[in-house]
Each structure stands twice: as structure tokens, then as C-alpha cells.
C-alpha positions in Angstrom: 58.4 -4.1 55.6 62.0 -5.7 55.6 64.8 -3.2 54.5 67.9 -4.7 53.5 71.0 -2.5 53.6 74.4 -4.5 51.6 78.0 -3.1 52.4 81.5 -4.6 50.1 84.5 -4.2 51.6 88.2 -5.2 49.6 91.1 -5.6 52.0 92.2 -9.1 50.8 89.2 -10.5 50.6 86.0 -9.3 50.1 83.6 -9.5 53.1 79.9 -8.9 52.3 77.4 -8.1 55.1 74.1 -8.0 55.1 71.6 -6.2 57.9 67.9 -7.0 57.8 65.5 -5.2 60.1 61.9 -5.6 60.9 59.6 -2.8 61.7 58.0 -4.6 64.3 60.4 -5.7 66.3 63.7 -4.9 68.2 66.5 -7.3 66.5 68.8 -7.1 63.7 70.1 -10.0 62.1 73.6 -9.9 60.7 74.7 -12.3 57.7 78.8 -11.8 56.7 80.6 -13.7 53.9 83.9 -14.0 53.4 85.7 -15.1 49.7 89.1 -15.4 49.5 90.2 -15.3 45.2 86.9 -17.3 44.5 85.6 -19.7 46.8 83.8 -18.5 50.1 85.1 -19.7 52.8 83.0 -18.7 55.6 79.4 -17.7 56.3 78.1 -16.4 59.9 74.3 -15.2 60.6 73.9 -13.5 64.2 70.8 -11.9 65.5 71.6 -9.4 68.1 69.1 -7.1 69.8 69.0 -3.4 68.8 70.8 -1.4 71.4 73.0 -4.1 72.2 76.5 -3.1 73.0 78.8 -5.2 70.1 82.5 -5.5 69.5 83.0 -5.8 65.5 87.0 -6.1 63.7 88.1 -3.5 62.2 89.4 -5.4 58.7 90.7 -2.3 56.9 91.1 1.6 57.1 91.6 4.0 54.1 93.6 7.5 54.7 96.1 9.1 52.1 96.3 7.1 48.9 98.9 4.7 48.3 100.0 5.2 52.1 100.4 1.1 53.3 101.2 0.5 49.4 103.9 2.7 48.9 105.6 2.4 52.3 105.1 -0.6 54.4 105.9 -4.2 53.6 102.8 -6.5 52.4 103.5 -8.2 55.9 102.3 -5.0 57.7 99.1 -4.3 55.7 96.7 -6.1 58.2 98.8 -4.8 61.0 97.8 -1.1 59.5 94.8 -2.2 58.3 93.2 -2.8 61.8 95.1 0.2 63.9 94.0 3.6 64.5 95.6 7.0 63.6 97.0 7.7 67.5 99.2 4.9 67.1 100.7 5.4 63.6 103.4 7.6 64.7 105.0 4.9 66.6 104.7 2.1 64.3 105.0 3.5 61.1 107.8 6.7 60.8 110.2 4.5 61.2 109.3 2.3 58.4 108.6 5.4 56.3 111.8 6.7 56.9 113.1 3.1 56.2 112.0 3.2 53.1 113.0 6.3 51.7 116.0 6.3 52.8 116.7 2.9 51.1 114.4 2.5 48.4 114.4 6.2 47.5 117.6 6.8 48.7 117.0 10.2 50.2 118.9 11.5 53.2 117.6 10.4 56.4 116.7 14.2 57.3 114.5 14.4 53.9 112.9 11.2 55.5 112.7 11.9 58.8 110.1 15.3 57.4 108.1 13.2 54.8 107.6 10.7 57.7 106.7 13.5 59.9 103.9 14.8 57.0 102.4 11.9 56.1 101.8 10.3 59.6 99.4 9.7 61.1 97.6 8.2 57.8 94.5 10.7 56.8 93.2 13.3 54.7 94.1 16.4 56.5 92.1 19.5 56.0 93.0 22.9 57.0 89.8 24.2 57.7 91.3 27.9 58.1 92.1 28.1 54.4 89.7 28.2 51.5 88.2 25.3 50.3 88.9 26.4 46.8 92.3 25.6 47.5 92.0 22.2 48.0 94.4 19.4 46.6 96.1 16.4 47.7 99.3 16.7 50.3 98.2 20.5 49.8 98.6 21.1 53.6 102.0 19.8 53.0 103.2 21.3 49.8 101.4 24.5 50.4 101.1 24.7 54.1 100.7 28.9 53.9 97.6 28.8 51.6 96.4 24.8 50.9 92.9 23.7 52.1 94.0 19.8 51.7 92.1 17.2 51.4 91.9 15.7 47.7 89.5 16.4 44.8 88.8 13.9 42.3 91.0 15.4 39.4 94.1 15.0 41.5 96.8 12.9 40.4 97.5 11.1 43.7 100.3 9.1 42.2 102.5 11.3 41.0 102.3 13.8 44.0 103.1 10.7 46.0 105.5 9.9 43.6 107.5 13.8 43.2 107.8 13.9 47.1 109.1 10.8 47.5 111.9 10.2 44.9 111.1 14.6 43.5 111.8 18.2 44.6 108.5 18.4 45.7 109.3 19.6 49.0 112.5 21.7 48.0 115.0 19.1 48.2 117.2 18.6 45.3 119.5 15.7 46.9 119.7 12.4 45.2 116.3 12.8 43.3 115.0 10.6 40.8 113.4 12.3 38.0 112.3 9.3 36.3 110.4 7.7 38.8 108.3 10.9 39.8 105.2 10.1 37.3 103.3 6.9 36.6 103.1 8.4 32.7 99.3 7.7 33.1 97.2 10.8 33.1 94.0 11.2 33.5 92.0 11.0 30.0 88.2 11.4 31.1 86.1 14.0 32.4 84.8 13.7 35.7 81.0 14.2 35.5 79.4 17.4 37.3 76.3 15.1 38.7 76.3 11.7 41.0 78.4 9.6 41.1 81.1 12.6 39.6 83.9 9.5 39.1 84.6 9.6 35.3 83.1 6.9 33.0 84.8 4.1 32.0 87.5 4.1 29.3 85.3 2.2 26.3 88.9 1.7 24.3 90.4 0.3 27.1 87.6 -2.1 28.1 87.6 -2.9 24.6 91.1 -3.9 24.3 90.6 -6.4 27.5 87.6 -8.0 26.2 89.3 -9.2 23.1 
């Protein structure tokens, strides 16, 4: 029996891969199509033997929220996209600290520490702490007690938002109260079962389909 297995990926583009397997045999074949906006653009089929040693790109890589977004330039999203964690302190502090000392216009100390917190670009966990605790830039806010991680009620954008241009982190210099919030809170409960991400808003879908 053929099992068919289907991953979607969005950095872009959106790359669709297929694998197929047979049960009687040693091979995989591997089918990838790319789209750009929407017309595809490229389609490659590959069998390769199972077990075979293969080199694949890496086309994007997810760690705190809003991370390439927020802080690097649309010209350094693929750069980030296809690097690895060891090397982020060297190619990105210095942008971070670029931009909040510009953009944000914090002191270059205040920088130099969110910089230092937020790189390299993952979801730290403190696994000495209680996982009750958790919450997003917890290990950063609440570095005595804080689990980390993120749960699914957390607002990533405003805590993003409050350390950057907010006292978040104690710092009361040149703040800029009215840009720590997106003013869009959450208005759905999460479910308790699979797939636990709340359900669509039907007003809001509404609206758009008018």
C-alpha cells in the first residue's frame, strides 16, 4: 500500500512536497512545487534510495515570534531564514541593536541587553522552573521564577512590543507608550481538545466576504 505524507511550508512562497513510499521496496520518490503569488514556477520529482545520505535547503526557520519581522530588514529574511542559531549572535545583535536604537530610539545600553535576550532566535525554556509558569520572553522578564516558552493565550505582540519601545524590562528612558500594544486582543477561547488554536472569528470572516 502507497502512503502519502504532504508538508506546506510559507517563507515567500509556498513549497509543497510530497513523499510516496512502497512497502515493497527500498526508494522514496520526492515531488516539490514551488508558487510564487500564483503561478508555479517549478516542479522537481527525485527518487532517491532509502538510507541514502541527501543534502536538502533549509528555506525557513521559526524561533521567537516576530523576531526577522520586527528587527531585520526584508533583505535579511532569507539570510535568517536559512542560518542556524550558533551563528545569530554574530549576524544579528548588531542589527537588533540597530534597530532599537534608531527605530525605537532607546539607548544603546537598553539595546545592547534586549539584543543580548533575544539572540540566538528560539523559544527558550528553563527547565528548572515550573512549567506552570510558562509565558512568552518569561525567561527574560521573569528570569527568577519564568518556565518560558509560550502558551497559546499569550499575546506575543504586545510583549514584543512593551520591551521594545515599554518598561518592560525596567527601563523608563525614552519609552513609547503608544506603540506598546497592537489594540487587538484576543476575543476567542482557545479549545481544550486538538487542534486547541481558537476558531475562527465568524463576524470577521463575514465582514471580508461581503
Amino acid at each position: 500500500m502507497l502512503r502519502a505524507v504532504r508538508l506546506l511550508a510559507f517563507a515567500g512562497c509556498v513549497a509543497v512536497a510530497g513523499i510516496t513510499a512502497g512497502c515493497d521496496d527500498d526508494t522514496r520518490t520526492i515531488t516539490e512545487t514551488v508558487f510564487r503569488d500564483t503561478g508555479s514556477v517549478r516542479t522537481v520529482t527525485d527518487t532517491v534510495r532509502f538510507g541514502e545520505f541527501r543534502i536538502f535547503n533549509q528555506i525557513e526557520r521559526l524561533g521567537a515570534p516576530l523576531f526577522a519581522e520586527a528587527f531585520l530588514d526584508k533583505r535579511d529574511h532569507d539570510f535568517h531564514d536559512a542560518g542556524t542559531p550558533n551563528t545569530d549572535s554574530t549576524n544579528f545583535v548588531p542589527k537588533v541593536v540597530k534597530f532599537i536604537t534608531t527605530v525605537a530610539g532607546r539607548d544603546a545600553g537598553y539595546a545592547k541587553a534586549v539584543a543580548d535576550a533575544l539572540v540566538p532566535d528560539m523559544i527558550v525554556l528553563q527547565l528548572d522552573k515550573a512549567p506552570a509558569t510558562a509565558g512568552y520572553l518569561g525567561q527574560i522578564l521573569d528570569p527568577a521564577t519564568n518556565y518560558g516558552g509560550r502558551r497559546l493565550p499569550d499575546d506575543v505582540v504586545d510583549l514584543s512590543l512593551m520591551v521594545v519601545f515599554g518598561n518592560a524590562l525596567g527601563n523608563n528612558n525614552s519609552v513609547s507608550p503608544g506603540l506598546t500594544t497592537d489594540n487587538v486582543p484576543s476575543d476567542s477561547p482557545f479549545l481544550t481538545t486538538f487542534p486547541f488554536l481558537a476558531p475562527a472569528n465568524a463576524s470577521l470572516l463575514a465582514r471580508r466576504s461581503r
